[in-house]
N, C-alpha and C positions, 0 to 999 in steps of 0.2 A: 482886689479879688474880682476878676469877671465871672459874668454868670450868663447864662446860653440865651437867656428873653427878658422884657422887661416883667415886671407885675404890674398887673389893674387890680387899684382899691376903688372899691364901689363902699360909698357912704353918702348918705346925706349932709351929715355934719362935715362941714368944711376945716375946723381944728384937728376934727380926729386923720382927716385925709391928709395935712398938713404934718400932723405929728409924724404918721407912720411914713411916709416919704423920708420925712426927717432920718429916721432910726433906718431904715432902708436903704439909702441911700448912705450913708456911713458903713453900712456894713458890704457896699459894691454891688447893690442891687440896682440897676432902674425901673423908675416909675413911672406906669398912667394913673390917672384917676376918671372917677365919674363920679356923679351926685347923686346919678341914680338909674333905673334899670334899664332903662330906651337905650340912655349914653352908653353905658357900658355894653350890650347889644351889639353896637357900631363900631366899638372900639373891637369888640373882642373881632370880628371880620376883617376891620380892616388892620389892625397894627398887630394881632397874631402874638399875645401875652404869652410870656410861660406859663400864668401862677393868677388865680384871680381871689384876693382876698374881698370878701361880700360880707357886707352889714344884713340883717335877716330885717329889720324892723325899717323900712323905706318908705315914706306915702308914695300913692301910684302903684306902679310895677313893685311888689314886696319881694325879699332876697329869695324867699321859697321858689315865687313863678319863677323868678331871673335865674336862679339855678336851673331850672328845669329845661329853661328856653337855650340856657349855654350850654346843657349838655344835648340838647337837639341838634346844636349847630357845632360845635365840637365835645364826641364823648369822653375823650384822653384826657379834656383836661384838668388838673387836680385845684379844687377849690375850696378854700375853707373860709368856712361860715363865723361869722361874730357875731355878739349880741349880750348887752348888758342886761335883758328883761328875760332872759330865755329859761323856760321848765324842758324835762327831760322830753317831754312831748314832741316842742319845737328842734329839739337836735335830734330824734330818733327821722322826724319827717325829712330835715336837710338829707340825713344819711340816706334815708331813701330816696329822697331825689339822685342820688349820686355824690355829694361831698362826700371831701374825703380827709376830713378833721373839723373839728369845733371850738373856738375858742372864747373865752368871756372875757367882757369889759367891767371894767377898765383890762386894758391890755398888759400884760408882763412882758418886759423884750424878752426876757429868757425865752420864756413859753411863748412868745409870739415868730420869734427867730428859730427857737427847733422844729416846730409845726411847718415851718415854710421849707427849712431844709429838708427835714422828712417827706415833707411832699412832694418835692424837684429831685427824691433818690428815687433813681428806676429802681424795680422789683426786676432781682435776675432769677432768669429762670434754668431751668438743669440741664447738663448736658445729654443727660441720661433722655432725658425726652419726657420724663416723669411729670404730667401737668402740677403733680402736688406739690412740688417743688418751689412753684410759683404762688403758692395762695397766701406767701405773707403780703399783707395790705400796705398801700401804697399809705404812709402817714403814720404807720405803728411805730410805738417807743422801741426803746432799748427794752431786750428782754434778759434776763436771766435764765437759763436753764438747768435750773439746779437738779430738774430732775434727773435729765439727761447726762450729768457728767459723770456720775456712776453707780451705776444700777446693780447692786451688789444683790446678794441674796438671790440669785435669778432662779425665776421658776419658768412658770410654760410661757412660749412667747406667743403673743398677742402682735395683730398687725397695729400702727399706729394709724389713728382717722383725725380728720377735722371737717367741718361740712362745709355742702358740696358750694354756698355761696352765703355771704351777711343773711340778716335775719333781724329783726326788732318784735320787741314787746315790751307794754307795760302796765303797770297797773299803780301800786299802795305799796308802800314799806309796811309788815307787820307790828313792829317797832316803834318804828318813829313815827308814824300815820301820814308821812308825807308820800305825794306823790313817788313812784319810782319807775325804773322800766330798765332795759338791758336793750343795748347793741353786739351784736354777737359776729366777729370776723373770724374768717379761717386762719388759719395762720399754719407754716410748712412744719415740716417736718424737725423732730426733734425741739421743739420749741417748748411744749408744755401748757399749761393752761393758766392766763391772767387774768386778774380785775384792774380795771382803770374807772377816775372818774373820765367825764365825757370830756374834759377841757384840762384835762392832768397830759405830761407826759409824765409819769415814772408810773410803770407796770408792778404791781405787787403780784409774785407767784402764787397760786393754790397750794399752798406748800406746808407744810405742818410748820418750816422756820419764820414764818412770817402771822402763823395765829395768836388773835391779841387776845380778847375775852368768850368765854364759853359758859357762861351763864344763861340764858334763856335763849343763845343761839350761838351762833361761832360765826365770827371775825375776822378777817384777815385785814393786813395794816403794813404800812411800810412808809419811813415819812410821814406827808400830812396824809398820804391817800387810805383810806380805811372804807371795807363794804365789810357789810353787816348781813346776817340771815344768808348764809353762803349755802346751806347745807341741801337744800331743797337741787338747787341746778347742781349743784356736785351729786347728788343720788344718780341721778339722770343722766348724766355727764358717763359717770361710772358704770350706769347702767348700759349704756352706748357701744361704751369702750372708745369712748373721744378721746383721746389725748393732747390734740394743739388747738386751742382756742382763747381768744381774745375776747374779753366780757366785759365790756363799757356799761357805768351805770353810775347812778348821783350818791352811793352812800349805803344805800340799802339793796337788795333785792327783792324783786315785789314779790310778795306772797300770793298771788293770784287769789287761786281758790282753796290756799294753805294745803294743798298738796304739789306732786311730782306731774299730772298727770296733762298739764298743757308743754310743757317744756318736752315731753313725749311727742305730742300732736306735732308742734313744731321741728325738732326732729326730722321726724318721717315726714312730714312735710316738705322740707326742703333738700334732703339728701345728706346722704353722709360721702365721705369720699375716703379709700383706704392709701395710707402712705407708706413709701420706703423709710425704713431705718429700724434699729433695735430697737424692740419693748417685751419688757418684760414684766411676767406677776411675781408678786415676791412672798416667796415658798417660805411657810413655818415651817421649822423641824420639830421644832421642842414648844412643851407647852410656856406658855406667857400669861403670869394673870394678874388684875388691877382691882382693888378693895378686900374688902374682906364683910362677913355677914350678911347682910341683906342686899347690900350693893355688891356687886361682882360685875368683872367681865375678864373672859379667858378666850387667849386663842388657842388652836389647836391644830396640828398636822392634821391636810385632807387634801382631797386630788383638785379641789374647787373652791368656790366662793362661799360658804354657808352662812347663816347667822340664824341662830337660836337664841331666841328673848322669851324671857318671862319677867308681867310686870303685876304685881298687885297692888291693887288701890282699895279704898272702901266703895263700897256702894254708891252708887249707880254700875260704875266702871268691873269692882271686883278684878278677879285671877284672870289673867290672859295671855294664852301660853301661842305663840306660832313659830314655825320654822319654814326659813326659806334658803332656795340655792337659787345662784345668780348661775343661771346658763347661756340664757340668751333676752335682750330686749323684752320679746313679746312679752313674755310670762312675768316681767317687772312691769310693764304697763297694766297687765291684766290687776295681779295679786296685791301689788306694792304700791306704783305712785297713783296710786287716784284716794289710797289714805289720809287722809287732814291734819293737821294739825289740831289739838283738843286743850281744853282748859277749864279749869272750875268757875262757875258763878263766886265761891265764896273766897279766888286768888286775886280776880281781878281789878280790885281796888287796889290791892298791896302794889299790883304789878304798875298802877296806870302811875302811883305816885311815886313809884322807882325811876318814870320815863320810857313805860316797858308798855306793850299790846296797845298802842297811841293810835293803831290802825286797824285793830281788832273790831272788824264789824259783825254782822252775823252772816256773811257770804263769803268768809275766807278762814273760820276755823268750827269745829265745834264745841259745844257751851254745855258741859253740865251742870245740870243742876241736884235737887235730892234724887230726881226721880228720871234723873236721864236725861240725854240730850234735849234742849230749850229751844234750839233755832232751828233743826233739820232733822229729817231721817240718817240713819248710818248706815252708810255706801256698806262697810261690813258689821257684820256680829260684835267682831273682834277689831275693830280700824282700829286703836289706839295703840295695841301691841304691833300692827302693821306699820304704823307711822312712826313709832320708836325705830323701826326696822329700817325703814325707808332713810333715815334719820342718820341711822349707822353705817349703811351705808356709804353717804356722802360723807360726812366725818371723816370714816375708813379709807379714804380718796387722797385724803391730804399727804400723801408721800407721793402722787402722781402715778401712781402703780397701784393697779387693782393687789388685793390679798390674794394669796393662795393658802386658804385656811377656815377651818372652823371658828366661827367666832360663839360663843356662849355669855349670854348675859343677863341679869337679874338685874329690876328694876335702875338702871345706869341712863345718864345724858352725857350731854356734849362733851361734858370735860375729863367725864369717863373715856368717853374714845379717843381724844387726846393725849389723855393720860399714858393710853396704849401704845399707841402709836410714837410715842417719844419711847418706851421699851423695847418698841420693834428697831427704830432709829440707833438703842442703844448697839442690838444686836447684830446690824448693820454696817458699826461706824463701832469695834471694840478698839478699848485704849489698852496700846501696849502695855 
């Protein structure tokens, strides 16, 4: 099998350059090497590599500068980054230098030979002249598009977006207490919206067929790859009207500052971009509803997006009743995601020895106690029935299609809107 140029591995460790030649070289590749980042420098001007695979952790010249410096001197070309010591820190920074995939050591051929093929496939672009066409990333997996292969139930149609260029943040898993953060690429049309880890290739969709647990937050899982706290960037997501986007991240999603309301800033920060192709919301006719008593949630025919919660708790918190309609961004940034996340003083012990709030500080939810919130002022009156909202939102996401419906609900979580939404699925998908 020939292939159009050689590769340059950039490593110090003279084994690991030895091995990957090895495996490389078997599979019709050729190879340069370098030890470290001067050499490679030289090489890449004078001998004109395809593909430059880079170690991140190099005395002298470290892979971060030598990335920066190769894309000074050629910007085309695709480089992916290794490293056996690497936090999501270090590969959200490669990616902003320009890489364009991340891999971890010890190296997998599988995952080290698909990351290279991915990377040597041009992104074609449309005939149509549609720049959108173009914005899958040079290095992205195989996607599924489940959402797109049929869109029953159609209600009003909605343009499809993906923004307008990559993006990084990060912070804290709420969760797990670990570090986390998110790399966020456009991706074309019809595609849909995925989690990866940062050194995964197999993409798990947003997709209600793919959610694992919905116990103090919702999950999505496929294989080994599993993110966790999804529900906050799917509000926002939702809120957008995003549809194609690719979300890199180690496990978790950071909870910032346990609301919606930075994943906004960034956003409109960076642009959004609208794409050609069908989308549609998907129209209730008939009412639908999940529990019975004190838990409830129903949908209901309406020309929009709605959600009506009511939740009662004891004191501090009490009866808390709001209603909202999703019309446009603004007025979710305003009303909705800058809501927190909330929690009792007297849950938190149960939670920490479940494996649960391990990143629960006092600057990314709020804490009550007998007499009210312990760590902050309340952004609202009412934020805790906003944050359910905010909540339900993202949840109500997971079929890749905004609602066209009233939604009504007494005190319900996660697995409540799952619940739902596998009804609306049924009503979607009826067996003969």
């Amino acid at each position: 099998m020939a292939h159009s140029g050689p590769i340059l591995i950039v490593d110090d460790e003279a084994n690991i350059r030895k091995s990957l030649e090895g495996v490389l070289s078997d599979d019709g590749y050729a190879c340069l090497h370098a030890a470290g980042g001067t050499e490679a420098l030289e090489l890449l001007t004078s001998r004109n590599p395809a593909l430059v695979l880079l170690d991140i952790w190099m005395p002298g010249m470290d892979g971060i500068e030598t990335l920066r410096r190769m894309k000074e001197l050629r910007p085309q070309i695709p480089v992916i980054m290794m490293s056996g010591h690497a936090t999501i820190a270090t590969a959200i920074k490669a990616t902003q230098a320009g890489a364009s995939d991340f891999i971890e050591k010890p190296l997998e051929l599988d995952l080290t030979l698909g990351a290279i093929r991915r990377a040597l496939t041009p992104v074609e672009t449309s005939d149509t002249g549609d720049v959108s066409a173009s914005k899958t990333p040079v290095g992205v997996p195989e996607i599924q598009r489940v959402v797109f292969e049929k869109q029953a139930m159609r209600g009003s149609a909605m343009p499809q977006k993906t923004l307008a260029h990559s993006a990084v943040m990060y912070g804290q898993g709420l969760h797990s207490g670990k570090k986390s953060g998110l790399i966020l690429e456009p991706l074309g049309p019809d595609s849909g919206i995925h989690f990866i880890g940062v050194s995964d290739n197999r993409a798990v969709p947003a997709h209600l067929d793919f959610v694992g647990s919905t116990g103090y937050a919702t999950s999505i899982r496929i294989g080994s790859t599993q993110v966790a706290t999804i529900e906050h960037v799917m509000s926002a997501l939702n809120a957008y009207g995003i549809s194609n986007l690719l979300i890199k991240c180690n496990g978790e999603v950071p909870v910032l500052d346990g609301s919606a309301a930075e994943f906004c800033s960034l956003f409109e920060e960076i642009g959004l971009e609208n794409q050609r192709g069908d989308w549609y919301k998907i129209v209730v006719k008939e009412p639908v509803t999940i529990g019975s008593g004190r838990e409830t949630i129903r949908l209901e025919p309406c020309d929009g997006f709605e959600i009506d919660y009511t939740l009662d708790y004891p004191a501090p918190v009490g009866r808390q009743h709001y209603s909202f309609r999703l019309d446009d961004p603004a007025t979710y940034r305003k009303e909705i995601a800058p809501a927190r996340t909330f929690g009792f003083v007297k849950d938190i012990g149960h939670l920490q020895r479940q494996g649960l709030a391990l990143g629960g500080r006092f600057d990314n939810f709020i804490l009550f106690g007998d007499d009210g919130p312990i760590n902050d002022a309340l952004r609202f009156p009412d934020e805790p029935v906003r944050h359910k909202i905010m909540d339900a939102i993202g949840d109500l996401y997971l079929l890749g299609r905004r609602l066209q419906a009233r939604v009504v609900a007494n005190m319900t979580g996660h697995s409540d809107n799952i619940a739902l939404l596998r009804k609306v699925r049924e009503m979607m998908n009826p067996h003969p």
